[in-house]
C-alpha positions in Angstrom: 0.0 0.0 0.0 2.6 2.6 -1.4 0.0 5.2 -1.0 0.1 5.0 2.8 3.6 6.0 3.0 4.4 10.1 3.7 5.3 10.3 0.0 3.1 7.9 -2.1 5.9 6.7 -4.9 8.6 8.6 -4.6 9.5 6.9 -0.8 9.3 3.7 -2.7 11.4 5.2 -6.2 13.8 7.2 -3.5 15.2 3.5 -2.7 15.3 2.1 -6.4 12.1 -0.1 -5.9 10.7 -1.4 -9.6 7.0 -1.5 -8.4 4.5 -0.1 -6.2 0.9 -0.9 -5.5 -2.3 1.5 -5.5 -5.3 0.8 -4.4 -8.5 2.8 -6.3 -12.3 3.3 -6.1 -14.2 4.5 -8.3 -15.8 7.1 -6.5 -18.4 9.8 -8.0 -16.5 9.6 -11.4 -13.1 10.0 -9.8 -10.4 7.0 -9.8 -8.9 7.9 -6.3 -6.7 6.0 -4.4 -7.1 4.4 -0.5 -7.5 1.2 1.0 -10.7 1.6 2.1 -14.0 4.8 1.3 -13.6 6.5 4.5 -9.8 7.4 3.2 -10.3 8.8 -0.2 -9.7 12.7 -0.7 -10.7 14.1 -4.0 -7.4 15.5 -4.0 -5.9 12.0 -4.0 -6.3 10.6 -7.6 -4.7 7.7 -9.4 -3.7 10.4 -11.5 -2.4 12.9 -9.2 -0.4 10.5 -7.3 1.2 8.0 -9.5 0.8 8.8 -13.3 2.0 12.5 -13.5 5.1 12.0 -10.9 5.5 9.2 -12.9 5.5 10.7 -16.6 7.5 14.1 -15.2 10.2 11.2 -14.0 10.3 9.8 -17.5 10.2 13.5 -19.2 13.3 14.2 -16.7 15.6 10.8 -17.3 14.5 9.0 -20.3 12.8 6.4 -18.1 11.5 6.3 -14.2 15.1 6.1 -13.6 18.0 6.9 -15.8 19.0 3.9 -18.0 17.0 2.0 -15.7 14.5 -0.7 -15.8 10.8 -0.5 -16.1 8.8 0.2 -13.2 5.2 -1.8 -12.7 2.6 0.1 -11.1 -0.3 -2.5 -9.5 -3.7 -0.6 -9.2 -5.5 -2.7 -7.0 -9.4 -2.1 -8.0 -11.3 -2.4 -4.7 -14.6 -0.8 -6.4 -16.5 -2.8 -9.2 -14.3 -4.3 -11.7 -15.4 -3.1 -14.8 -17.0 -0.1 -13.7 -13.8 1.0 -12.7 -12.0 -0.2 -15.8 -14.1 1.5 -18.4 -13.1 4.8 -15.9 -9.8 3.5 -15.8 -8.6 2.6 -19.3 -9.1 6.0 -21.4 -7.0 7.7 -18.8 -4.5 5.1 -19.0 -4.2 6.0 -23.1 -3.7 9.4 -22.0 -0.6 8.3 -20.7 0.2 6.0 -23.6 3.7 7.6 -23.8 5.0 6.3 -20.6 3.5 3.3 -20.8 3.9 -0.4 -21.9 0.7 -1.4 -24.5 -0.2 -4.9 -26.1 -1.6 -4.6 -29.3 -2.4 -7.1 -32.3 -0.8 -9.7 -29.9 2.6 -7.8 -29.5 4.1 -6.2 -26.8 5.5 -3.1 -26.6 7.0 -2.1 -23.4 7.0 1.1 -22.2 8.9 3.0 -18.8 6.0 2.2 -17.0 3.9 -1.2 -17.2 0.6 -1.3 -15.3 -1.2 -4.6 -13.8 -4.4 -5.1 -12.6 -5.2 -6.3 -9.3 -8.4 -7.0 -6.8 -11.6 -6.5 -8.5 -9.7 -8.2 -11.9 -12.0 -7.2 -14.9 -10.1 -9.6 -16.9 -13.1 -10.3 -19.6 -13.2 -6.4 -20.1 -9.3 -6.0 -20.7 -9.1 -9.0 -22.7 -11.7 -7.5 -25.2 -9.3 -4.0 -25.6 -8.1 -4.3 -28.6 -4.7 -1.6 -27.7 -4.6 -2.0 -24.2 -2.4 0.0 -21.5 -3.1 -2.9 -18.6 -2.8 -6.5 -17.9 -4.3 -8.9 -15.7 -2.9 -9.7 -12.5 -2.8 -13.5 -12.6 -3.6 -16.6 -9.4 -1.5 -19.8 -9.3 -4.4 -21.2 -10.9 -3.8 -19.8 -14.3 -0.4 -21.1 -14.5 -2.8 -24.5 -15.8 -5.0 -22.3 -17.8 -3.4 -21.8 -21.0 -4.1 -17.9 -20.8 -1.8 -15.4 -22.6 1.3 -14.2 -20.5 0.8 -10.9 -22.5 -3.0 -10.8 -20.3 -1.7 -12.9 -17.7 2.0 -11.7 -16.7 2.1 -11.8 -13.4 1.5 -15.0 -11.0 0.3 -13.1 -7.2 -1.4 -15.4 -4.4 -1.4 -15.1 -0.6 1.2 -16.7 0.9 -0.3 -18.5 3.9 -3.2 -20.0 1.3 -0.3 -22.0 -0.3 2.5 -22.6 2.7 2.3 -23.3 6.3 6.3 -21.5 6.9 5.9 -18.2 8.1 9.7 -17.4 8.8 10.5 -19.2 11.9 13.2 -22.4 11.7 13.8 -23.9 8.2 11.5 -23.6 5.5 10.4 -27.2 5.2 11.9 -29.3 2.2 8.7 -30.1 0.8 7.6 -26.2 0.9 10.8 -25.1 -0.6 10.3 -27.5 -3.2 6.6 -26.3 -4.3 7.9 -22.9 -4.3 10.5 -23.8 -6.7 8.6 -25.4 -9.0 5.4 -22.8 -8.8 8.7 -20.2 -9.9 9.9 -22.5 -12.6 6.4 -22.8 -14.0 5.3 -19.4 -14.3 8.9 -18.2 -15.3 8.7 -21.2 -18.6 5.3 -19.4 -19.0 6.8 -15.9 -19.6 5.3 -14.8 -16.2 6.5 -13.1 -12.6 5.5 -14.3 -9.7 4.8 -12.5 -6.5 3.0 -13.6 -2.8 1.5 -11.2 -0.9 0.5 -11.3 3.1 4.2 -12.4 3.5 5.8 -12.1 7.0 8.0 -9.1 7.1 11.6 -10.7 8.2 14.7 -11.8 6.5 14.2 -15.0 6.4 11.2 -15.1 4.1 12.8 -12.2 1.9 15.6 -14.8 1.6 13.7 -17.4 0.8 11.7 -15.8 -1.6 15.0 -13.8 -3.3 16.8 -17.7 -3.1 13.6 -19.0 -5.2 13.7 -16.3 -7.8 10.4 -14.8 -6.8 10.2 -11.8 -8.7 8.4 -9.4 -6.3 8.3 -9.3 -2.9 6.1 -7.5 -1.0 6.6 -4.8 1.9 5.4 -2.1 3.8 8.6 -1.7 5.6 10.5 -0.1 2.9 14.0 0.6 4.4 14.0 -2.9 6.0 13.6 -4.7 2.9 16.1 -2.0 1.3 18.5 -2.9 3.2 18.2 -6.6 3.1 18.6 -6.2 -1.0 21.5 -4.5 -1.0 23.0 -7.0 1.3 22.1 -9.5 -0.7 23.3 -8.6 -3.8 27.2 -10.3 -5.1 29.9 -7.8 -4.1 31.7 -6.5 -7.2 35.4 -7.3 -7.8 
């Protein structure tokens, strides 16, 4: 819930994170952004908080960071799925210059790639024709012979699928079904991501040792650091 942090994006682009999550309603024709009605301020719009500091970052460095890799914004839709996405998607072309579009089957990738979360109106954005969003995916499409360009990312709750939660050894059996959940997904084209994970460093090593792609956190300097520990020491 990037939003919920004293500066929505940039805390989260400050410490070279690739992706943030948003939560929206569509409320009285406004796509604003909080986790549940009683939060939203008019003031606080998808738009105003992600896509312009967004497309002023790629004005200013060529991408959301210089020579850097795309950045996946999640909108989790937490009003009525397609509702929200016919709101949604011609304000998503208005940002077609930042952002990564599938059209006639082909992928063009963009600074910015956006996924669709929560309330999933996956029929809707399978029917755009030049679409600006995909379909957050469950590990139940991994067997469904869906598109990775609608389907690219794999996300499921953690404690649905594994009884570890960070305390001894992550069971053989467990590390095994993660692996092979990863392997899938990545021969599919697809990233894979659990959310409702403990916050400690033995899950984010876990995860990081099975090639998980994103791992979730509300803790961002914690999981900051743990990265940059982890990561090979140049020569």
């Amino acid at each position: 819930n990037d939003y919920q942090h004293p500066r929505p994006l940039l805390d989260a682009l400050d410490r070279g994170f690739c992706s943030v999550e948003a939560d929206i309603y569509l409320f009285q024709g406004e796509l604003l952004v909080g986790h549940d009605l009683h939060e939203l301020k008019p003031e606080r719009t998808l738009e105003a908080l992600y896509l312009k500091p967004l497309r002023d970052r790629v004005k200013q460095f060529g991408g959301v960071y210089p020579d850097g890799p795309p950045v996946t914004l999640l909108i989790d839709i937490k009003s009525e799925g397609a509702e929200t996405y016919a709101a949604l998607e011609p304000l998503l072309a208005q940002y077609a210059d930042i952002l990564s579009v599938v059209e006639n089957g082909k992928l063009r990738e963009g600074a910015v790639t956006v996924i669709l979360s929560g309330n999933r109106p996956e029929k809707e954005v399978a029917a755009t024709t030049k679409r600006f969003a995909s379909i957050d995916g469950r590990l139940g499409d991994l067997d469904s012979g869906k598109s990775s360009l609608l389907v690219p990312l794999i996300s499921d709750h953690w404690g649905n699928n594994f009884k570890w939660r960070g305390q001894g050894p992550l069971p053989a059996e467990e590390r095994q079904r993660l692996a092979e959940i990863v392997a899938k997904a990545h021969e599919q084209g697809r990233r894979v991501r659990f959310w409702a994970t403990p916050e400690k460093p033995e899950m984010w090593t876990e995860l990081l040792q099975a090639e998980v792609d994103l791992i979730g956190t509300d803790d961002l300097d914690a999981l900051s650091r743990f990265l940059s520990s982890s990561q090979p020491q140049s020569q």
